[in-house]
Every structure is written in C-alpha cells, then in structure tokens.
C-alpha positions as a Markdown table, in Angstrom:
| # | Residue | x | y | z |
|---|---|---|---|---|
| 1 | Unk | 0.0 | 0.0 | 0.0 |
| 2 | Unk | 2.8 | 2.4 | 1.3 |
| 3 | Unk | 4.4 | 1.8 | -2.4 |
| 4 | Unk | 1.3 | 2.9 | -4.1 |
| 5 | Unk | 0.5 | 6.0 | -2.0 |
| 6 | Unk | 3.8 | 7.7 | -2.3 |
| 7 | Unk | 4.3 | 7.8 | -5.4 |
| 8 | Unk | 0.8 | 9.1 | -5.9 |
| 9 | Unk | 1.5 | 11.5 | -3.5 |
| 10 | Unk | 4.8 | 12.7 | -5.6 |
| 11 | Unk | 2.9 | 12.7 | -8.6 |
| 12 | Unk | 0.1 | 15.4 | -7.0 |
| 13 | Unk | 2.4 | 17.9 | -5.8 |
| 14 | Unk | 4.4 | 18.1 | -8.8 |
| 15 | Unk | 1.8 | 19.3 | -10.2 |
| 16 | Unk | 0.7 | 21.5 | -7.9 |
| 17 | Unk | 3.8 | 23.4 | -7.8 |
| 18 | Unk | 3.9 | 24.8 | -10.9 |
| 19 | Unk | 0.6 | 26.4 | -9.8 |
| 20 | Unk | 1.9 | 27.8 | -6.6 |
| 21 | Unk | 5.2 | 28.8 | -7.9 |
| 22 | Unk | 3.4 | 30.8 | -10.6 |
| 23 | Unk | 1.4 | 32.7 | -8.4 |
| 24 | Unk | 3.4 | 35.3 | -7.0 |
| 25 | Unk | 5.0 | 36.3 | -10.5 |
| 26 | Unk | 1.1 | 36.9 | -11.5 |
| 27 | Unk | 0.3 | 39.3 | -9.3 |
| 28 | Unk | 4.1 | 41.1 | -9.7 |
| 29 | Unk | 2.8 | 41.6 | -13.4 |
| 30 | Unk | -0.7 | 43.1 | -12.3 |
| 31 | Unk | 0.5 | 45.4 | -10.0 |
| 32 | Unk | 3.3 | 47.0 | -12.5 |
| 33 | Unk | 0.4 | 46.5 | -14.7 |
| 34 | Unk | -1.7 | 48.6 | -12.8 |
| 35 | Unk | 1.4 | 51.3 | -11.9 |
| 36 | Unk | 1.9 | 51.5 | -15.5 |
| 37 | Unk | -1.7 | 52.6 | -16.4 |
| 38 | Unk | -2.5 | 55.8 | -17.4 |
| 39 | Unk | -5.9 | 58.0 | -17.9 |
| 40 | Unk | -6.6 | 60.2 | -20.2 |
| 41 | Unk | -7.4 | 64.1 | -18.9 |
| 42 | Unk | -9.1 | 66.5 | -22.0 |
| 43 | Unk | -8.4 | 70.1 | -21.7 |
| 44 | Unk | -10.9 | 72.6 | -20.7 |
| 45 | Unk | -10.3 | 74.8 | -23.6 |
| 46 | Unk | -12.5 | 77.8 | -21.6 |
| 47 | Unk | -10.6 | 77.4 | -18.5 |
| 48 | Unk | -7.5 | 77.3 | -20.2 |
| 49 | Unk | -5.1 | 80.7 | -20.8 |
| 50 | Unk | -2.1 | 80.6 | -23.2 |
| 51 | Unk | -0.7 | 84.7 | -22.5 |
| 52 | Unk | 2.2 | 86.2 | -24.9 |
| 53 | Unk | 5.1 | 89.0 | -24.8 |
| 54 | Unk | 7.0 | 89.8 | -27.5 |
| 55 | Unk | 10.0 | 92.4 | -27.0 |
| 56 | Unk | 12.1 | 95.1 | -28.7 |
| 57 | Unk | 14.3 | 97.5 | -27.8 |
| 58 | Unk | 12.1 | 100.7 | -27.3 |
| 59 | Unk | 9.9 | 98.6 | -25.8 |
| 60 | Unk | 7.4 | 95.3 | -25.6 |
| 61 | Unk | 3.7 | 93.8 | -26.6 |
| 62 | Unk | 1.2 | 91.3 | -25.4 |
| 63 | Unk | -1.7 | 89.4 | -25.6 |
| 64 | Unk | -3.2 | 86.1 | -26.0 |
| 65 | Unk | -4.3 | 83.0 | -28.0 |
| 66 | Unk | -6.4 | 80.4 | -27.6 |
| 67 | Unk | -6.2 | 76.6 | -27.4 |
| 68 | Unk | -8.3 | 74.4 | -30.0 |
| 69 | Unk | -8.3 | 71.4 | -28.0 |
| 70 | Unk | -6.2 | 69.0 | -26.0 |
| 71 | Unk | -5.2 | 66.2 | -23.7 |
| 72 | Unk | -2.7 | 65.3 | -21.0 |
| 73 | Unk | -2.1 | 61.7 | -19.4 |
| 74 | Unk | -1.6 | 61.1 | -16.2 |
| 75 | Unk | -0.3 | 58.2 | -14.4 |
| 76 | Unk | -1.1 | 58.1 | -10.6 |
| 77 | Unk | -0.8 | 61.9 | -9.3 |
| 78 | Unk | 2.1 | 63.0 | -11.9 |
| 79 | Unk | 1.1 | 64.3 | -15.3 |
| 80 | Unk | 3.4 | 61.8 | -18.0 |
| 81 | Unk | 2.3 | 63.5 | -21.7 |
| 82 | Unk | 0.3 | 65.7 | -23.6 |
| 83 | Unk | -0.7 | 66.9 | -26.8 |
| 84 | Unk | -2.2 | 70.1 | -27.3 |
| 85 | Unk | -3.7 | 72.6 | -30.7 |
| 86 | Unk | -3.6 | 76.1 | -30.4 |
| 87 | Unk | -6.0 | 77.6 | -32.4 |
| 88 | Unk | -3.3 | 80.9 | -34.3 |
| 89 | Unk | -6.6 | 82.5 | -36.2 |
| 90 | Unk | -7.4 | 83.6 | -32.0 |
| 91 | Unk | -4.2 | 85.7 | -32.0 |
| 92 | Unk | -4.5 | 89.1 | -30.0 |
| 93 | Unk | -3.1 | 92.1 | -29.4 |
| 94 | Unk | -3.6 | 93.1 | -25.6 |
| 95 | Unk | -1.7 | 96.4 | -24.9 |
| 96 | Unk | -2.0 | 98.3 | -27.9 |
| 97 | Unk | -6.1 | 100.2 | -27.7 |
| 98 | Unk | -6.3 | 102.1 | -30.5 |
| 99 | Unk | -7.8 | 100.2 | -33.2 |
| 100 | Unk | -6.0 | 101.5 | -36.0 |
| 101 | Unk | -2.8 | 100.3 | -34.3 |
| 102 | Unk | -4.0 | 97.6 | -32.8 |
| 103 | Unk | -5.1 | 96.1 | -36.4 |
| 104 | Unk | -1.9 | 96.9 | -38.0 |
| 105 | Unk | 0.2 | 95.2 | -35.6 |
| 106 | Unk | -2.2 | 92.9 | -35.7 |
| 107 | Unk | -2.1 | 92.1 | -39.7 |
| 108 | Unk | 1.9 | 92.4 | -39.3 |
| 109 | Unk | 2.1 | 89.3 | -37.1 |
| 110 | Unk | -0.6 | 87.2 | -39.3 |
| 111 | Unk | 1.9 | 87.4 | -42.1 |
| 112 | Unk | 5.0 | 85.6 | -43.4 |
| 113 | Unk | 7.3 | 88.2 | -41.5 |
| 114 | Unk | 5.8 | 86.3 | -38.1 |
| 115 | Unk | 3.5 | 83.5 | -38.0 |
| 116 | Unk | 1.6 | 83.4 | -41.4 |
| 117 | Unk | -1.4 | 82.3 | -39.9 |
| 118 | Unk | -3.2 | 82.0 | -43.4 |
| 119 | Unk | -0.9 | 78.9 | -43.8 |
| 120 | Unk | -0.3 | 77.8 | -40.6 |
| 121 | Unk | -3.6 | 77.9 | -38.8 |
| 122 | Unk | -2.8 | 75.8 | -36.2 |
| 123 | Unk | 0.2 | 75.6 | -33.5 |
| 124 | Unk | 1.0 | 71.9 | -31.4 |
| 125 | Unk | 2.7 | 71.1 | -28.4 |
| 126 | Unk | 3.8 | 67.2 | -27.6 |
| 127 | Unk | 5.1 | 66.9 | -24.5 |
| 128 | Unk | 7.5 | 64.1 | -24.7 |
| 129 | Unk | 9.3 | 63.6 | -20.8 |
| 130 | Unk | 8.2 | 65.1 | -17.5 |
| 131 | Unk | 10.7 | 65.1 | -15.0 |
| 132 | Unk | 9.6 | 66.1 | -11.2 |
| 133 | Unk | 11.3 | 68.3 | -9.4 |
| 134 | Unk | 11.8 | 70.3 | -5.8 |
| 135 | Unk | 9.5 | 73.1 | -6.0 |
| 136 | Unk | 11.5 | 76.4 | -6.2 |
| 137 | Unk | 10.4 | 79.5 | -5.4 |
| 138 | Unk | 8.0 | 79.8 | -8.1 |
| 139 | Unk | 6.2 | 76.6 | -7.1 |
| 140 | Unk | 7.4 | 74.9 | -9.9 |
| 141 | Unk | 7.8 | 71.2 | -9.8 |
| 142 | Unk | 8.4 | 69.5 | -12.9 |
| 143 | Unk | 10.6 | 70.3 | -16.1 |
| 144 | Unk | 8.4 | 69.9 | -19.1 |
| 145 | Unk | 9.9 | 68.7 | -22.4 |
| 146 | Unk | 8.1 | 68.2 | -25.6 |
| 147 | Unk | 7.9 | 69.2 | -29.8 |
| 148 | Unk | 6.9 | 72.7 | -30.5 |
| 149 | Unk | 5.4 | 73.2 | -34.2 |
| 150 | Unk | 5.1 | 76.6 | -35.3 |
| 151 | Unk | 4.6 | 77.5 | -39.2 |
| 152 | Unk | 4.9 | 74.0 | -40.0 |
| 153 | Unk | 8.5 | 74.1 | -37.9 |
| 154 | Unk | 9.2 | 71.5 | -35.3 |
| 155 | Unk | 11.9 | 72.4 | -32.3 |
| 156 | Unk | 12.0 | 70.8 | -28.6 |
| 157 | Unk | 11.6 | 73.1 | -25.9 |
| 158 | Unk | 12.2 | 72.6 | -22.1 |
| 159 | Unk | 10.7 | 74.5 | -19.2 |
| 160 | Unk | 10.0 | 74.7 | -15.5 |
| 161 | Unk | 6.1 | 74.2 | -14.7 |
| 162 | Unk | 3.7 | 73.9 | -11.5 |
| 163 | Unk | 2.1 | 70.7 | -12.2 |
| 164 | Unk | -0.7 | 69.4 | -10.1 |
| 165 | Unk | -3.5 | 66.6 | -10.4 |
| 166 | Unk | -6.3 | 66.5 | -8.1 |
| 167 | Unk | -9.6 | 63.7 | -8.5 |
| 168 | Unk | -10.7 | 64.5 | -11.9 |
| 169 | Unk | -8.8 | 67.4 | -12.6 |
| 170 | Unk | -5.0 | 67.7 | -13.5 |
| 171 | Unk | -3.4 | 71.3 | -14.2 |
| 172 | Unk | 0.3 | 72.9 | -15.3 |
| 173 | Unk | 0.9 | 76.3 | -15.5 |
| 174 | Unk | 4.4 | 78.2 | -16.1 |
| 175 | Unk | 6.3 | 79.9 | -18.5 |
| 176 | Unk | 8.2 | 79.3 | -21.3 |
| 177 | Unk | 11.1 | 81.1 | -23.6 |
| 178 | Unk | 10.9 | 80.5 | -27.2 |
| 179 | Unk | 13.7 | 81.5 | -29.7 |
| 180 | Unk | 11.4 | 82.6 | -32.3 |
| 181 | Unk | 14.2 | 82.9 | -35.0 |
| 182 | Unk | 13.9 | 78.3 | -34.7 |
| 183 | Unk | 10.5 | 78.7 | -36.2 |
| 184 | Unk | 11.6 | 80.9 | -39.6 |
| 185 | Unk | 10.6 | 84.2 | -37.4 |
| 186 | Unk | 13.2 | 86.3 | -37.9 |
| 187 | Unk | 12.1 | 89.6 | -38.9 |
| 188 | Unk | 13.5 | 92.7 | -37.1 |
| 189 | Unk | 16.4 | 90.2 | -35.6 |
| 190 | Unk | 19.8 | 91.7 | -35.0 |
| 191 | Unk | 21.2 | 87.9 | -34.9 |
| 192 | Unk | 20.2 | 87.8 | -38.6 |
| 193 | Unk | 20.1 | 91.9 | -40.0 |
| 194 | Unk | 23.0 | 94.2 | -39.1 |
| 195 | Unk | 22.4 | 98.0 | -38.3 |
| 196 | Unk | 18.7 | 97.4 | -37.0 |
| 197 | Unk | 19.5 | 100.1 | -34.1 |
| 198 | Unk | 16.5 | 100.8 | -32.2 |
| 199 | Unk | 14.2 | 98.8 | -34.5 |
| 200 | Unk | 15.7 | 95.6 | -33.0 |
| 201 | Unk | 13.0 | 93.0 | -31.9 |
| 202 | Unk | 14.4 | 90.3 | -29.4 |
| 203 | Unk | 14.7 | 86.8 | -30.5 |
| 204 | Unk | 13.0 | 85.5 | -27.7 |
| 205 | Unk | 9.6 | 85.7 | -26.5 |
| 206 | Unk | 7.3 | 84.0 | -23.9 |
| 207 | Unk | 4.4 | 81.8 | -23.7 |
| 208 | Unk | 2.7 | 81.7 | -20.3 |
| 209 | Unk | 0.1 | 78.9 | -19.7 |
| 210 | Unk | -2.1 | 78.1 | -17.7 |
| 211 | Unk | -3.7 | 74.8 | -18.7 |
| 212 | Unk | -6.9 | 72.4 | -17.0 |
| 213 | Unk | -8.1 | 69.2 | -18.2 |
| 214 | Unk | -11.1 | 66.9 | -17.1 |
| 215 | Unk | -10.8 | 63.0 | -16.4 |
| 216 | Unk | -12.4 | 61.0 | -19.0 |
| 217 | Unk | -12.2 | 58.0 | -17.4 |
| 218 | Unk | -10.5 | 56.3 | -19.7 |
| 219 | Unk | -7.8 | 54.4 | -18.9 |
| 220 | Unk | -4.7 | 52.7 | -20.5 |
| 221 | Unk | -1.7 | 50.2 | -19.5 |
| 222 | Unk | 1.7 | 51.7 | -20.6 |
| 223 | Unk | 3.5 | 49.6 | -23.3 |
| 224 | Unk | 6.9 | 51.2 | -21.8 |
C-alpha cells in the first residue's frame, strides 16, 4: 500500500507546484500593470489661458491665443504627456487700444514676416518627458519637455512648470522662452540683420500657460 501512495502522492504535488510557484509572478505583473496605467485628462479649452510678450528695444507687446483642443495623461498623481492645438486664427493684441494700431500690428504678425497664420492655422505642443522636481520659489515642480510646431516648424523646448492633479482634474501652468528665429521668425532680428539700431526686436519671447483638463475616465496600461 505504502508503495502505491507515495508515489501518488509525488505525482500530485508536482503538479501543484507549478501552480503555486506561478502565483506570485502573476500578481508582480498586475501590479506594474496597474502602476503602469495611465488615464486620459481632455483640456478645458475655456478654462484654459495661453498669454504672450513679445520684445524690442524701445519697448514690448502682449496678448493672447487660444487653445483648440487638447489632452494630458496622467499616471497616478504626476502628469506623463500631452498633446495640445492652439488655435493661431485667435491671435491678439492686448496692450495696444487704438484700433487702428491695434489692427496693424495685428495684420503684421498674421503674415509671413511672423507666423503666417493664413498657412499655418494651427500651432502643437507634444510633451514628450516630465521630469519632477523640488518646488523652487515659483512653485514649480516639474521640467516639461516636448515638440513645438510653429509655421509647419518642429523644435523641442524645455521648461519649468507647477504641475498638479487632483480627482478629476489635472493642471500645469508656467512659463516658457521660445527663440522665435527656430521657427523661420526672424524679422526685425539683430542675430540675422546688421544695423537694426532701435528697430531691433528680441529673439526671444514668452508663452505663459495656464492649462486644466477633465478626467475622461478612460484608462490605458503603458506599453513602456
């Protein structure tokens, strides 16, 4: 009898081992499974704010324009990507009040001197890497790196940003320096016409952001 049960008894638990020795490796994979998910937030194109300033030497201009549409992902509390439109035909003048002025500045930037809107309605951002940070002063905690398109032109860029997600909300907001002269803007630049004098216009300008986006509830497992 002894001769019969033993081996039977071999027999069972090698082939319950497999089972138990597999076990633990499937739930390692769900949970980086489940850290690896991300969701999908879409921007909240009216409470978003995309602000510009422009400078020259006897002095600057500002205003704003407004996004078309967007998304950011977001993987636990930490904002991972993006893609955003901005909508160029939105374009404004802030500081300038006379009309006259304000529309001929205004016509100056739509054309090929500056952004030639007419061909280029549409500006993109792709953020590619977020890397988190210590807050500094400003409250900024992530570097934001991503693909800027502007007049068909595509540059990275890299900037500081406050970055924040909160239940069904997720947010970034900051400021960014653009070296317009990348993007075929180089009108009025002393890097690329001599004896401008006081007609100069600086190379760089700035984009400040304040972006909001909206849970959709969707949800996605990284394939990193």
């Amino acid at each position: 009898m002894k001769k019969i049960i033993l081996p039977a008894l071999l027999a069972v638990s090698l082939l319950v081992s497999p089972v138990i020795a597999g076990t633990p490796a499937a739930s390692k994979a769900a949970v980086s499974s489940s850290k690896a998910a991300t969701k999908t937030f879409k921007l909240q194109p009216q409470l978003s704010t995309l602000g510009w300033e422009g400078k020259k030497v006897t002095g600057q201009h500002n205003g704003n324009v407004q996004f078309k549409e967007g998304t950011l992902q977001v993987s636990g509390n930490q904002i991972v990507g993006g893609m955003f439109t901005v909508d160029m035909n939105t374009l404004k003048v802030e500081d300038i009040k006379d009309a006259g002025m304000n529309g001929k500045l205004m016509g100056h930037l739509r054309s090929d001197d500056f952004f030639s809107i007419e061909k280029n309605p549409t500006a993109t951002f792709k953020i590619t890497k977020v890397t988190t940070m210590k807050a500094d002063a400003a409250g900024n905690n992530a570097t934001i790196t991503g693909d800027l398109t502007i007049k068909g032109i595509t540059k990275p860029v890299s900037f500081p940003a406050k970055t924040g997600v909160k239940g069904d909300l997720a947010s970034a907001s900051g400021t960014a320096t653009i070296d317009r002269t990348k993007f075929d803007i180089k009108y009025g630049s002393k890097s690329f016409f001599e004896g401008i004098g006081d007609k100069a216009i600086m190379d760089d300008f700035t984009l400040s952001f304040n972006v909001i986006a909206k849970s959709e509830g969707k949800s996605s497992a990284s394939v990193k």
